[in-house]
N, C-alpha and C positions, 0 to 999 in steps of 0.2 A: 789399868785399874785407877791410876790416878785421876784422868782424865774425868772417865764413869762418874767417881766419887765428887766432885768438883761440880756435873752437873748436875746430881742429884741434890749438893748442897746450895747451889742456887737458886734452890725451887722451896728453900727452904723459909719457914717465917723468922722477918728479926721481929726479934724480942724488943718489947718495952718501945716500940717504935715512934707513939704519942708524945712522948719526954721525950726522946731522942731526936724528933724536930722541932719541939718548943724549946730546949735546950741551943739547939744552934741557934735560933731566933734569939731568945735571951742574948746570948754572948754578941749577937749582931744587931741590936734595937733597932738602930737607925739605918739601916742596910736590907733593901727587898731581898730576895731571895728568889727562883725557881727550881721548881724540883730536882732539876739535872747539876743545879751549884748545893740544893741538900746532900746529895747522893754522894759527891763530891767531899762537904763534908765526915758526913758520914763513911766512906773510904771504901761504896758499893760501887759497881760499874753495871752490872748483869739487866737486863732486861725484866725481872722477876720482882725485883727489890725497885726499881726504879717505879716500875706499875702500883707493889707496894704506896710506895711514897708517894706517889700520886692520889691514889686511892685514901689515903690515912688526910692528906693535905683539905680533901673535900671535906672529911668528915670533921675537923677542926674547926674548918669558917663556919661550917653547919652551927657546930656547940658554941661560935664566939669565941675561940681563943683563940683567935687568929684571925688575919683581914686580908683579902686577896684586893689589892691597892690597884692594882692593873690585870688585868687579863692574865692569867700564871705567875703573879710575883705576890708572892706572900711577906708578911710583917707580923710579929704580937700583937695583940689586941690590947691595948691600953688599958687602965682603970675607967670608971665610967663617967667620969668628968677630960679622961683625953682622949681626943681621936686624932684619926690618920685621913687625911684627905687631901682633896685639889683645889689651889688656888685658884680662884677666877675672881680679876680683880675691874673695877672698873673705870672708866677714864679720869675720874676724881682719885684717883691713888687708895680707893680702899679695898675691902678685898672682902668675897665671899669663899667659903672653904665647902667645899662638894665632896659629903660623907657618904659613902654605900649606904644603904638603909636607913641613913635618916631621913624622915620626911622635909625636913626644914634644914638650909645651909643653916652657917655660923658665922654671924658676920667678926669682920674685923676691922679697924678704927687701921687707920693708915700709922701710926705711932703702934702698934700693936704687930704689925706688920713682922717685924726684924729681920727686915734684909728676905723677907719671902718676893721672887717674882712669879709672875703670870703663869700659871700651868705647874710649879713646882709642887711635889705628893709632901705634905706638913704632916708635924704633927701641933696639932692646937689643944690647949686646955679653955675649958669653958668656962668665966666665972660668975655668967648671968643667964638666968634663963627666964624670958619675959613670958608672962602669961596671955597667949593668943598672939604673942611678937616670936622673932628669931632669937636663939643663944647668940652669945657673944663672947668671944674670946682673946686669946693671946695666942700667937705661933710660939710653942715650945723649941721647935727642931725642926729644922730641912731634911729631910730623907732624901729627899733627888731632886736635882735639879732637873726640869723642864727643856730649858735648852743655855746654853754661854755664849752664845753669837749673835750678835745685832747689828742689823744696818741703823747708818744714822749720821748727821754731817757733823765734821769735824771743826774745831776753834780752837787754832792755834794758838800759845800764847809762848813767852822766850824759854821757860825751861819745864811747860808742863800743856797738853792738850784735855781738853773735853769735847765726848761723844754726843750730843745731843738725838736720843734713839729717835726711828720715826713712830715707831709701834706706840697706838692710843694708850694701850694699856702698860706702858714701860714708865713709874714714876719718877725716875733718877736718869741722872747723866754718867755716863762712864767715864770716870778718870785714866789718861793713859802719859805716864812720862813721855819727856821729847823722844827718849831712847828705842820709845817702840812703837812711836806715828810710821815709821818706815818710807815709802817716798809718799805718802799721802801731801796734800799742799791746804792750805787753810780755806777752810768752806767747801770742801768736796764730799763725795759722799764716801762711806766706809763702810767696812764689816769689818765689826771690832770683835773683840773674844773675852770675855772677862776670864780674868787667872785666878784674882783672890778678891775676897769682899772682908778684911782685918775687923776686928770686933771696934774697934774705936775710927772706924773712919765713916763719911756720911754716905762716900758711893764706892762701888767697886771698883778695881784696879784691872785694867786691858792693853790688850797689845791687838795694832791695828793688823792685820793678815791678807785685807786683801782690798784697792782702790777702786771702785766702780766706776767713779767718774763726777765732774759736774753737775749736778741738779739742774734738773728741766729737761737735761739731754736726756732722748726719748731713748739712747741703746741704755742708758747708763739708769733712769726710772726702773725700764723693763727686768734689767738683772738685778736691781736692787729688788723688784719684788721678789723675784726666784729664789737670792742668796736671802730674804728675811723669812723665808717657809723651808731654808736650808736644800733649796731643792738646784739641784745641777743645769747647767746649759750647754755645755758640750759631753764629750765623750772622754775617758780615758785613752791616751795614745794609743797603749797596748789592747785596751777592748778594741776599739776601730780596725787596727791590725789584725787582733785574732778575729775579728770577722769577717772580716775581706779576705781572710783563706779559705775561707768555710767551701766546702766544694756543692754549689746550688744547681748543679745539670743535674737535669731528669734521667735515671738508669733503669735502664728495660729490667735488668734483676732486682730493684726496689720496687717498678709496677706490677710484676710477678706477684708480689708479698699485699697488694692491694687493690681491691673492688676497681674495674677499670670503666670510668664514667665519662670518657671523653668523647662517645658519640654522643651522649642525650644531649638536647639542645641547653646552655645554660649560660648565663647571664648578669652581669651586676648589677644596679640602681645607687648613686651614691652621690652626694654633692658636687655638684659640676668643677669647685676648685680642689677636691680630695687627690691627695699622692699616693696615698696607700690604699688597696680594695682587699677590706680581707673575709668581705662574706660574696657567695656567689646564690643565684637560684638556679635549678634544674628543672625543669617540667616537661613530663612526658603522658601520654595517652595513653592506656593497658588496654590489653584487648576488652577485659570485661568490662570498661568502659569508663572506671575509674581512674584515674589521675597518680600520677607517682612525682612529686615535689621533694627535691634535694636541697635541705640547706647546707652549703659548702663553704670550709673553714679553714684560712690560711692554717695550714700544719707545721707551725711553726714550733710545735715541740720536738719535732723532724729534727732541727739545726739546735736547738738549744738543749744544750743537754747539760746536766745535772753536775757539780762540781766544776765548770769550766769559770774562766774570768768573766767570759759574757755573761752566765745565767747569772752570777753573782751582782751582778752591776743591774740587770735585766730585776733582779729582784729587789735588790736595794731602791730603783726606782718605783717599781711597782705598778708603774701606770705613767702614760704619756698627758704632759700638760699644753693645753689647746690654751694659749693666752692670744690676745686680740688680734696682734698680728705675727704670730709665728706659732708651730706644733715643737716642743720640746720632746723628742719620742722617746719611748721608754727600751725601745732598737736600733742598733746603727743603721741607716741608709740602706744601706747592701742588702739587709731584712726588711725591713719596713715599705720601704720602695720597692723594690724588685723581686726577691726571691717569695716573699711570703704576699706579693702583693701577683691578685688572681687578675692581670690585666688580659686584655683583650687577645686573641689569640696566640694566648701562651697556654701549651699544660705546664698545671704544678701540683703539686701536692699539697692534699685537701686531707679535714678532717670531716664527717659529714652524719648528718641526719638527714634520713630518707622516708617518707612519709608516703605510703598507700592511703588517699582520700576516696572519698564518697563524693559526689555534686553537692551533698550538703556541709559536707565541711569533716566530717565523723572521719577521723582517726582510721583504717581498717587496721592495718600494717604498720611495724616500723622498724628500721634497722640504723643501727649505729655502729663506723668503724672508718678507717684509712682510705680513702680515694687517689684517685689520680684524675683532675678534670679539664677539660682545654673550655674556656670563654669565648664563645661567640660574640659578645658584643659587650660594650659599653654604656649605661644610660645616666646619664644626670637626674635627678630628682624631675625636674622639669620635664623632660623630652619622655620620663614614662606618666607624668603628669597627663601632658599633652595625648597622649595613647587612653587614656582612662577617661578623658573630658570629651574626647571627639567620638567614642564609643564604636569605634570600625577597626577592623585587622585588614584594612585594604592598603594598598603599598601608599597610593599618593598620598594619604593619611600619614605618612610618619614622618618627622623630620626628616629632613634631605642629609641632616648632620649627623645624625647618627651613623654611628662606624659599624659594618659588618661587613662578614668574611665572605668569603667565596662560594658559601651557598646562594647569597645573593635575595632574590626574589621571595622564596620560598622559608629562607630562614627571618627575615623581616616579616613578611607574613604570619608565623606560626609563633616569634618573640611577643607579636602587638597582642593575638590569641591568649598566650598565655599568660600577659599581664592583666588584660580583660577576668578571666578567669580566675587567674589568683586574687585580684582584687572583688571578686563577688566574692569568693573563699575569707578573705581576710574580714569584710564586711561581718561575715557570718562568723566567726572567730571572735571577732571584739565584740560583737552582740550580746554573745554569750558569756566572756568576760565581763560584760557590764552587768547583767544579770544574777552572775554569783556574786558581784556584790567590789568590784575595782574600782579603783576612784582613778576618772579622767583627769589629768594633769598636763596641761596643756595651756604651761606660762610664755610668754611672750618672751624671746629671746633678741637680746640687744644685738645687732650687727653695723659695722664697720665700712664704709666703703675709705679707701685709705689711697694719697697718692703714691708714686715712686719713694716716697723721702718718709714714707706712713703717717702724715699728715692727715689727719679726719674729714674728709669733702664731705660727707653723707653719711646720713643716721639711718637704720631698717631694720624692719625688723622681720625676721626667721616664722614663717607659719608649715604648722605642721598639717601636710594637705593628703588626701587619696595615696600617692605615690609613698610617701612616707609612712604614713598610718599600714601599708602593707608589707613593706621590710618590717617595721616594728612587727606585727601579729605574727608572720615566720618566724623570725628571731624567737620572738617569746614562746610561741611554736617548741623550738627548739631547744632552747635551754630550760623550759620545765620539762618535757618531756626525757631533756636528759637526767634531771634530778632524781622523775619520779622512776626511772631505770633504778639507779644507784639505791633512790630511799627508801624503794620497798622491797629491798632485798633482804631475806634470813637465810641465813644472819646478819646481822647488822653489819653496816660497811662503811669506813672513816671517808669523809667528801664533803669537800666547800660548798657550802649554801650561801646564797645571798639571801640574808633574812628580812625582816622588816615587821615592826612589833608591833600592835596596835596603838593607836592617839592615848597620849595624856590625859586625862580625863578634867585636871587642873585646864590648860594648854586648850582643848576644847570648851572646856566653859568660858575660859577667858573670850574667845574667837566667837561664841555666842553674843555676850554680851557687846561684844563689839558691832558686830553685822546688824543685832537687834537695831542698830540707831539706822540704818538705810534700810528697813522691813523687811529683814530675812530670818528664817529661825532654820533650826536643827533639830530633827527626831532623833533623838539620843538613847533610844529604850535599849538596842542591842545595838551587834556589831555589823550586823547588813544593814538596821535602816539607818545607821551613821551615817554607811559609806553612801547608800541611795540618798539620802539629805544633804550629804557635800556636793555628791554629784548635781543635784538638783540647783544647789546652791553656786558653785561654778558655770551651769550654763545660764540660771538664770542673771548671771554679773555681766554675761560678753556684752562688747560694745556699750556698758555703764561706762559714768565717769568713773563709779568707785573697783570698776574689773580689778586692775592691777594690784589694788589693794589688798583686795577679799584675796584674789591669790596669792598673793605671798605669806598675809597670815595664815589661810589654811593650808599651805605648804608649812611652814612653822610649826602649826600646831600637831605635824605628824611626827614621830619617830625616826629617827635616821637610818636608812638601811644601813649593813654592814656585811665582813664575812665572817664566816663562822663555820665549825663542824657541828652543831646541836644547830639541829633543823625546829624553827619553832612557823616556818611558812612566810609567805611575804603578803602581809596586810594590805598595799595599797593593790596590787596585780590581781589578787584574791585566788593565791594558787599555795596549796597545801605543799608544795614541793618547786623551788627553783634556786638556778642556780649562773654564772654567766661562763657560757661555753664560745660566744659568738664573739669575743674581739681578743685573742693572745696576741696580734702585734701590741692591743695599744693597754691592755691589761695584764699584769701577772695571775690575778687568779684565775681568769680561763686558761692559762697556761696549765695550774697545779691539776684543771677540771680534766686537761687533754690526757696527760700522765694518769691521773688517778683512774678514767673513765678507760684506756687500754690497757692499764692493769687489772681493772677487774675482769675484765673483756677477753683478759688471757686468762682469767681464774685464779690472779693473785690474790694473797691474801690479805685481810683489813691491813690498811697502813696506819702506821704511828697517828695517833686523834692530838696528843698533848706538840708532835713536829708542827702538825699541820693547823692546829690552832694557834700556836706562836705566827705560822704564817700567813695568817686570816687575819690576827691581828695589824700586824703590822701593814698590810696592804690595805685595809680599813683604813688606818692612821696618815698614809702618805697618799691616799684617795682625797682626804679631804684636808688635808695639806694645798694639794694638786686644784681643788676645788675655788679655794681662800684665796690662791695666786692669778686662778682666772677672774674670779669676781673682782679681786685688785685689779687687775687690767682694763678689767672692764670699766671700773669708776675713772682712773687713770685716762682714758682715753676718751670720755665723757665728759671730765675736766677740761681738756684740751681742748673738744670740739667748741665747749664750749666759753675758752679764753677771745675763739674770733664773732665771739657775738655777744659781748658785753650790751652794745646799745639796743640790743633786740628785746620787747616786751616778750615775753612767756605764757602763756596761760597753764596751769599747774593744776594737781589736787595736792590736798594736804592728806600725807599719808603717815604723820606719826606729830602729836603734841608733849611737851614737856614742859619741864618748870625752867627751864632755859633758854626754850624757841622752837619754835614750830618748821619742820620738815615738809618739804612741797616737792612733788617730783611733776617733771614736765609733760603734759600730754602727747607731743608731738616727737619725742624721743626717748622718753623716760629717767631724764638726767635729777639725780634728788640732789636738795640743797636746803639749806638753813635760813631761816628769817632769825635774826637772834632777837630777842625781846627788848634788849636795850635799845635795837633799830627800829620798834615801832615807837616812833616822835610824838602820836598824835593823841598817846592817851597812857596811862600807866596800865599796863595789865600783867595779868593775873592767871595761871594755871589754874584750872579747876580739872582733879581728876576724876571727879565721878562724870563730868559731863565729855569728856576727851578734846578741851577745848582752852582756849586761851581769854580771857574777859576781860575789857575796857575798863577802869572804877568807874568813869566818869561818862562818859556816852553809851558804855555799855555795848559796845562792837564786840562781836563774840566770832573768836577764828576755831573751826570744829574740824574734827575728821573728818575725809571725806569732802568737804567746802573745795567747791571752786576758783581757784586766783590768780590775778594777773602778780608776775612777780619780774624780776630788774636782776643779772648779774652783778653785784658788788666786786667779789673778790673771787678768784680762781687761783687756786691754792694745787699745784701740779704734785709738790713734794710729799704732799699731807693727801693728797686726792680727796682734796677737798672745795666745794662751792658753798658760798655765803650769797643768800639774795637779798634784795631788798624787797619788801612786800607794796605792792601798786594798790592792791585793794582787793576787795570779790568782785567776784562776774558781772554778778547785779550792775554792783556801783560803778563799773571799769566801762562798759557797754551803753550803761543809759547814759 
């Protein structure tokens, strides 16, 4: 009876539940909240009362009495002169505050500041508000800190040290007594911790935690970016251990339990220096004459299972960091490399989508579920390149180096066939993608040639060719088609979306206005002929001087994808439903996508939406963490190339002006750097911002966006990943 009465009482409603979470808020002002530390207070546990709470929480930020400050963490809603919001401060030490719903940040005057750093949730009062200008205020209160660790080198002095950070945006230096430098030595680098920041002092108080090394040394740069985006370089002892037990042989009573694909012919394509393959293709002939195409998926939710050390770590990471010369993975070796990696005649265990096509491309059939597949063969991007460009499945036709098994003749024959074939398929795929309305994003990627010592010998760059363009269209293939599984099910059913919102419409006119100066425009009327006028607008840039430009602002000007459980579509793909199923080595959300997609698959029912958003956030957040550390690398290593060619002339564009110096990135590798304005000798000039240019007073030489110029390395600045040029002149003048 007890029992009975107990669940019938937890179905029950709490009372007065609106006060009874503004109430907790009250007593915690400065303190977020999520709903399972409400419940908590409140002294519910039940699954009933917590949906409650959830449920009552929306409807609060709804009325404004309440501000959800991050993704599930709620706060009171201030009076209507204080808000709550995100520092973003900038390299001048001032700061703007990033309020949900207001149109316009708040700026804040660096004295106004107090003690607020970069990324910290404030609360600010406003005590101006300019008319057709920004409010402007004061930081009331810290709610939460951002982050307490910074790299930065150390100056020693007899009984006290200072941090000097390297972060642009860090205004202060860290004070740390001699007591807690640790073995650090004067002028090295560090990751410091700040402990306390006392009301009457001018910088915070730290203790150094961890030595990185000398500045300049390229192991001790490298981790110093990692350790300044807080992101790890090895493994835990005990994760490595617990993973090298993992039992990864194949068992005839687990192939039982799954689709068995290891006669169809099937195959990888994947950068020639890649360690890990964790998608495969399958293709096979049906008698009716149609096509059956297998995308196959390291089944890596196989080995990682749910409360162990590894998924813990596996999630905390959230995704593997590709920095210039090394892959930080988001799996120990033993996974990453081997068990989950679909190499060349091995079986392993797959997760997969199977596709019955038509010769036109049309979808008939599809199935998704557990496999078991052995790989026939190996191909580097190039060698199925070379298959697509020579347009024959005759044997002399194929690299000599490519590796196949023991069918020999007949399986190189029927591999070269089917990459012919998938690649007319993939053709006809992205066609129709272009059509509904995808924006082609196809920015130049900087690469490395590096020696033994990762020394920079060579610049190149990554082009995305025939062979690549049809891995992407399967892939994409595959993980919409598994979204639109999961998204159009009734009932509704909890599952990571990769979203992607529509452009700015600020952010777009700005990108207008800019292009209009090299004769491009944008039809703006709706949201197909946006994307058709980007696209238009991107192919008509290749091969301009101003290409690389146009792309990165109209990359800018878009939305940032993320993850999420509220499916709102991915704007640039132009797919009503997607999601990423195709990399759980080097992503955690295709992991969540593999679990969630065999649960439903078994007719489980909706999972927790508020678990699995807290988990969608956070792997958003360390994605572009992960993102931040490769672009540092990349400048970092562009710096260096270019410390051994100081006396080398450059021919540049100017790809960004200001009231402090003008930005030139190099044509011939893409390395950006600074002209500072005091370094032009020959005239006084002048920022003019309506024209995006710099102006002579006196002869009247005008440096524009876009402008062509020879430019001079001055200074290369490794610690700062920074280049300073001197300006030679324009094309014109440099040439005649």
């Amino acid at each position: 009876m007890t029992n009975r009465f107990k669940r019938r009482r937890n179905k029950d409603k709490i009372e007065g539940l609106s006060e009874k979470i503004l109430s907790v808020l009250r007593k915690n002002s400065s303190q977020p909240f999520n709903y399972k530390q409400i419940a908590s207070k409140l002294g519910v546990d039940d699954a009933s009362s917590r949906n409650q709470i959830t449920s009552k929480l929306k409807k609060l930020v709804e009325k404004g009495s309440i501000n959800e400050i991050e993704r599930g963490k709620y706060i009171l809603a201030p009076s209507k002169n204080y808000h709550t919001g995100r520092v973003d401060l900038t390299s001048r030490g001032q700061g703007y505050i990033v309020v949900e719903g207001l149109d316009d940040d708040i700026f804040v005057s660096n004295k106004n500041l107090n003690k607020a750093l970069n990324g910290d949730i404030v609360e600010v009062y406003v005590f101006k508000r300019k008319r057709g200008g920004k409010s402007e205020g004061e930081i009331t209160n810290i709610v939460q800190r951002k982050r307490t660790e910074f790299v930065g080198t150390i100056d020693i002095q007899k009984t006290f040290a200072f941090v000097s950070c390297t972060d642009y945006n860090m205004y202060t230096d860290i004070f740390v007594p001699v007591s807690n430098i640790g073995e650090a030595k004067n002028g090295q680098k560090v990751l410091v911790e700040i402990e306390k920041w006392p009301d009457d002092a001018d910088s915070p108080i730290g203790k150094v935690i961890k030595v990185l090394g000398d500045p300049g040394d390229h192991h001790t740069e490298i981790h110093s970016i990692l350790a300044q985006y807080g992101l790890p370089y090895d493994f835990p002892e005990e994760v490595e251990e617990f993973a090298n037990k993992l039992d990864t042989k194949i068992h005839k009573d687990e192939i039982k339990k799954r689709r068995d694909m290891r006669k169809d012919l099937t195959f990888t394509i994947d950068p020639k220096d890649a360690k890990d393959f964790d998608d495969a293709l399958s293709f096979k002939i049906l008698e009716n004459g149609n096509y059956e195409i297998g995308i196959h998926i390291a089944d890596v939710a196989h080995y990682l299972k749910p409360g162990t050390i590894l998924d813990d770590e596996a999630y905390e990471r959230a995704t593997s960091v590709y920095l210039v010369d090394r892959v930080v993975p988001m799996l120990p070796e033993v996974l990453s490399n081997n068990a989950c990696s679909l190499r060349p005649h091995e079986e392993k265990y797959t997760f997969s989508a199977v596709f019955e096509m038509d010769k036109n491309a049309k979808v008939v059939n599809k199935w998704f579920g557990r496999t078991v597949t052995y790989s026939d063969a190996r191909f580097a991007y190039e060698e199925a390149q070379h298959v697509i460009e020579t347009g024959s499945s005759e044997r002399h036709e194929i690299p000599s180096n490519i590796s196949i098994t023991g069918k020999q003749y007949e399986v190189q024959k029927d591999i070269a066939y089917a990459i012919l074939e998938m690649d007319r398929l993939a053709k006809i795929l992205r066609k129709d993608r272009m059509r509904q309305g995808a924006i082609s994003f196809d920015k130049v990627e900087v690469k490395f040639n590096l020696d033994d010592k990762n020394e920079p010998e060579g610049v190149y760059f990554k082009e995305s060719k025939d062979a690549n363009k049809l891995i992407e269209e399967f892939m994409l293939l595959a993980n919409r088609s598994v979204a639109e599984f999961i998204g159009k099910q009734n009932p509704k059913k909890t599952f990571v979306y990769r979203v992607h919102d529509e452009p700015d419409d600020e952010k777009i006119a700005a990108l207008e206005n800019i292009i209009k100066r090299f004769g491009y425009k944008l039809n703006t009327r709706d949201k197909k002929s946006t994307a058709a006028s980007l696209n238009k607008l991107l192919k008509d840039v290749e091969g301009k001087k101003e290409q690389n430009l146009v792309d990165t602002l109209a990359i800018r000007s878009m939305s940032k994808a993320i993850y999420t459980t509220h499916n709102i579509g991915h704007y640039g793909l132009a797919f009503d439903h997607y999601t990423h199923f195709t990399s759980p080595i080097r992503r955690y959300p295709d992991v969540m996508v593999h679990r969630l997609l065999q649960h439903y698959l078994d007719q489980g029912k909706s999972a927790k939406e508020e678990e699995y958003e807290e988990k969608c956030a956070h792997s958003s957040e360390m994605e572009n963490l992960a993102a931040n550390a490769e672009r540092d690398s990349v400048k970092y290593m562009q710096v260096k190339y270019m410390m051994d060619h100081k006396d080398q002339d450059f021919l540049g564009v100017i790809s960004g002006v200001t009231d402090w110096g003008i930005y030139v990135e190099i044509i011939s590798n893409k390395c950006e750097g600074m002209v500072r304005l005091q370094d032009l000798k020959d005239d006084h000039y002048v920022f003019d911002k309506e024209e995006y240019a710099v102006i002579g007073q006196r002869k009247h030489t005008k440096y524009t966006l876009g402008d062509e110029v020879y430019v001079k390395v001055k200074n290369a600045d490794l610690v700062r990943k920074h280049l300073d040029f001197l300006m030679l002149g324009s094309r014109e003048n440099v040439e005649s």
